[in-house]
N, C-alpha and C positions, 0 to 999 in steps of 0.2 A: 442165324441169330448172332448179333455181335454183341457186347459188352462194351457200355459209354461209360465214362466217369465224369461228373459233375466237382467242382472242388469249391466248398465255402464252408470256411473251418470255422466262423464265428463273424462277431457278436451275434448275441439273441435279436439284434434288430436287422441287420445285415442278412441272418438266415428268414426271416421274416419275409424281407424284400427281395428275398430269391426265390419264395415259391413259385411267382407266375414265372418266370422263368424255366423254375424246373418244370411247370407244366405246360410247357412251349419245346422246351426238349423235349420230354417224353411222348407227346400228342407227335412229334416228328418224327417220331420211333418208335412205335407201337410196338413191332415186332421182335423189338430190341431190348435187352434188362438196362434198364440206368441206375447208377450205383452214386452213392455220396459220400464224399471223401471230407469229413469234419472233425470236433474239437468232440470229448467226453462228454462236458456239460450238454451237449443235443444230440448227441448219437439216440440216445432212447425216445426221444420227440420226435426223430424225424425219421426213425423208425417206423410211425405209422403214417406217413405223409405217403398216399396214394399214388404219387409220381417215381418214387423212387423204390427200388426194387431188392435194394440194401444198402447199409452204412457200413463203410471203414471209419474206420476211428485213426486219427492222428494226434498223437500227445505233443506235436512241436516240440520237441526236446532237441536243445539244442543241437546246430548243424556240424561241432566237431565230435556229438557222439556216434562214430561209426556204425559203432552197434546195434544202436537203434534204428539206425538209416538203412542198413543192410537188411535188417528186417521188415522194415516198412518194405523197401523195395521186395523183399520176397514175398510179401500178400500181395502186393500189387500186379508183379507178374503170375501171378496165379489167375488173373481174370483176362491177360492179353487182350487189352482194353483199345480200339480201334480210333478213339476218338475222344479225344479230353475238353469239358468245359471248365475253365480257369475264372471262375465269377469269382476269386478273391482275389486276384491279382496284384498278388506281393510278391516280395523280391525272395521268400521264401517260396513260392508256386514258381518259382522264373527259374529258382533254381531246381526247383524236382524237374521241371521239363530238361534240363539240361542232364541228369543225371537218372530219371525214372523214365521219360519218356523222348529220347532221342528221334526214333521213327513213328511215333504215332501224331494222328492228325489234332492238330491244337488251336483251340479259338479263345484269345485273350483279347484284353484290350489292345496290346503289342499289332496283334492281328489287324487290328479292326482299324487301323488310324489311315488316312487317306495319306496319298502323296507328298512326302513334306511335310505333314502335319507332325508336330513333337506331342509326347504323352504327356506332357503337363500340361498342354493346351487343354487335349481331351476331358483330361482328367477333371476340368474347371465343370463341366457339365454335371447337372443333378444325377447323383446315382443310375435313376432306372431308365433313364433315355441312353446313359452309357451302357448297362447291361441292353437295351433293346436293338441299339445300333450294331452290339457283339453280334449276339446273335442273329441278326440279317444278312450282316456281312459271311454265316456260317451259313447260309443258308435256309434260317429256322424262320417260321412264318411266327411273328408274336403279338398271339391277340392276347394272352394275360402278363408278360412279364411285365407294364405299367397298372396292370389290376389284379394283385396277388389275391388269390382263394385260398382264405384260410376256414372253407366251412369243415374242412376236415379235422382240424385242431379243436373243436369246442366241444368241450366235456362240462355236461349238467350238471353244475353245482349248488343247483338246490337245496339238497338236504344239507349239505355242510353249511350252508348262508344261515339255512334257518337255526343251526346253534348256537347262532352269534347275534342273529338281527331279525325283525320282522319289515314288510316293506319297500320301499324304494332307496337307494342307495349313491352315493356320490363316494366313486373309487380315487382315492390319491397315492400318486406314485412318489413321494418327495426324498427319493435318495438318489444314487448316482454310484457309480464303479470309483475307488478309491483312486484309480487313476485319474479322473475326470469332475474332481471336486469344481472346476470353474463351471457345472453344467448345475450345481445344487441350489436353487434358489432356496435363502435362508429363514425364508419367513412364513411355512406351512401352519407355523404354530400359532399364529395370528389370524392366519387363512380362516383355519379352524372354528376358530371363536367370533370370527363375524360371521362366518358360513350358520352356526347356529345359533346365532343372535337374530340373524334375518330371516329361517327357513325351520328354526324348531326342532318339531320333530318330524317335520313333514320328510327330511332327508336322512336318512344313516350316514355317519361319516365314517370310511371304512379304509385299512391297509393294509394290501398284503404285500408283507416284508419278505426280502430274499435271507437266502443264507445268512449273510454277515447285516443284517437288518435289524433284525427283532428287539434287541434292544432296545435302539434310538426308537423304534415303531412303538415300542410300550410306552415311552416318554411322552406319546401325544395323544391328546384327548379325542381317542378316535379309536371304531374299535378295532381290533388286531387277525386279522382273519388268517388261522391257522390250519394243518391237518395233522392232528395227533401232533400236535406243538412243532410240528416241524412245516419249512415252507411250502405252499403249492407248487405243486408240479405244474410244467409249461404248459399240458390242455385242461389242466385246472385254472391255471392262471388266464389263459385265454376266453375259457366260460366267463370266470368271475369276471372279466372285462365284458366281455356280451350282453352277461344283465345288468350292467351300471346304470345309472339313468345321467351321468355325466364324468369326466374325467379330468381329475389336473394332475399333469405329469413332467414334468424334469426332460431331457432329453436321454431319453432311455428304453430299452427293448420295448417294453411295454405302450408306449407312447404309438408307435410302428405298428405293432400288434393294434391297438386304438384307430391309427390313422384306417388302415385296411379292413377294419370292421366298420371306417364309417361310423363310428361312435361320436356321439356331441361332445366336445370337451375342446379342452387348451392345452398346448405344450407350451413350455417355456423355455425361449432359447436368448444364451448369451450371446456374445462376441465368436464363440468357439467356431462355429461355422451356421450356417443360414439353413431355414426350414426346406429349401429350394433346393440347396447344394446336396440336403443327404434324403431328396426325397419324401418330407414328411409335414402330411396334411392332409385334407380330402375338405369335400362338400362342409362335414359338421364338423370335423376335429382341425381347429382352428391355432393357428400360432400366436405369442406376444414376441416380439424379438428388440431387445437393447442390446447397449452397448455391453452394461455390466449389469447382472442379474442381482450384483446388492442394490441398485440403485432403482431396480423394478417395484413399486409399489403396490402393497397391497389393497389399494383404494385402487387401482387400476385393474388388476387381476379379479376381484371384485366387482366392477364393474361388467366386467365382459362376462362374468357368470352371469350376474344379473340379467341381462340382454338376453343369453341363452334359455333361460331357464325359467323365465317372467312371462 
């Protein structure tokens, strides 16, 4: 029995779209424990993800804190790890192989790129046909890394819903990471108000805010789904996507999470990069994409609920 390490240290949408993946390694390695090498925020989520057989945790602290580094590297060599998957493929992963894994077998995108081909060609490719390609080239047969299973992650939120709401439900995601304020379409709060101008009470209008949310989420006319005032956890969060009966979301974890559950809804994507580029859609969970997301209208956004939902 050997020891594999997986590495994808974040975002919530990025770890999303690695689960077929990770269930394409591990169906390749039965025999074998595979481990996941990630960020705090998901060490306990992916804790219970059925493909992986334990989480290291990496705080990225910076690369001239020796100290830290030293240590990281000493959990690491405690599992003399045979074989490394690099599905995060930063220039911080480029470096641990130089410094944590000298002689062990490694499959990056680096790996993966054909004759002459350069990594920013590769790299122009949607997300999960780059992770699929990895993995081939490593050997891995991949019938889920294009259709990630996320039935493991949904936790029945039931009885929590019924504190808040009775009914069928319309989930809205409308924040974004402070770093990525170009991704925030500004106008949920109008959304809002023709959403129950046309649909009543037939719909709940419902948000569950992250961490640094709650606030701005009280400020809209929608109700605020909470657990013991603090935010849902990720297979809390992933239920409460499960029962929606439709979703409009931002370009954000949640949105992924949506897309793979095959949820009906819309994501709304700016300039920043394309629904294509980072993977995200399906059959029901439908894109709008402009130039600039102030210039999106909500008679447009509207409309295509309309469509869906009529």
């Amino acid at each position: 029995m050997s020891n594999i390490l997986i590495i994808k240290h974040g975002s919530l949408g990025d770890l999303i779209q690695a689960n077929g993946a990770m269930k394409d390694i591990k169906q390749s390695f039965p025999n074998d424990k595979v481990f996941l090498l990630t960020t705090p925020p998901y060490a306990n989520f992916m804790s219970y993800c059925p493909y992986i057989n334990g989480v290291l945790i990496d705080k990225r602290l910076p690369r001239w804190n020796i100290f830290y580094l030293l240590k990281l590297k000493k959990t690491i060599e405690r599992f003399s790890f045979t074989k490394v998957f690099d599905l995060q493929n930063s220039s911080r992963t480029k470096f641990y192989r130089k410094i944590f894994f000298k002689n062990v077998n490694w499959s990056s995108s680096e790996t993966s790129l054909e004759k002459d081909q350069k990594k920013k060609d590769f790299d122009q490719e949607p997300v999960l046909k780059r992770m699929k390609i990895q993995l081939e080239k490593s050997g891995i047969s991949t019938n889920y890394t294009e259709n990630p299973d996320l039935t493991w992650a949904i936790k029945n939120v039931q009885n929590l819903m019924n504190q808040y709401i009775e009914g069928n439900y319309i989930a809205l995601f409308p924040f974004c990471s402070s770093k990525h304020k170009d991704k925030v379409w500004p106008y949920f709060s109008k959304l809002i108000k023709e959403i129950k101008n046309i649909y009543g009470s037939k719909y709940n209008i419902v948000v569950a805010p992250g961490p640094n949310e709650i606030t701005m989420a009280k400020k809209l006319d929608a109700n605020v789904i909470l657990n013991k005032e603090t935010p849902l956890n990720l297979m809390e969060l992933v239920g409460f996507i499960k029962g929606a009966s439709y979703i409009i979301s931002n370009d954000t974890g949640p949105a992924h999470i949506s897309a793979h559950l095959n949820k009906k809804g819309l994501v709304l994507f700016g300039s920043h990069k394309s629904p294509e580029k980072v993977s995200l859609g399906s059959e029901n969970f439908k894109s709008i994409e402009v130039k600039k997301l102030k210039d999106l209208e909500v008679s447009t956004v509207l409309e295509k609920i309309k469509a869906d939902l009529n």
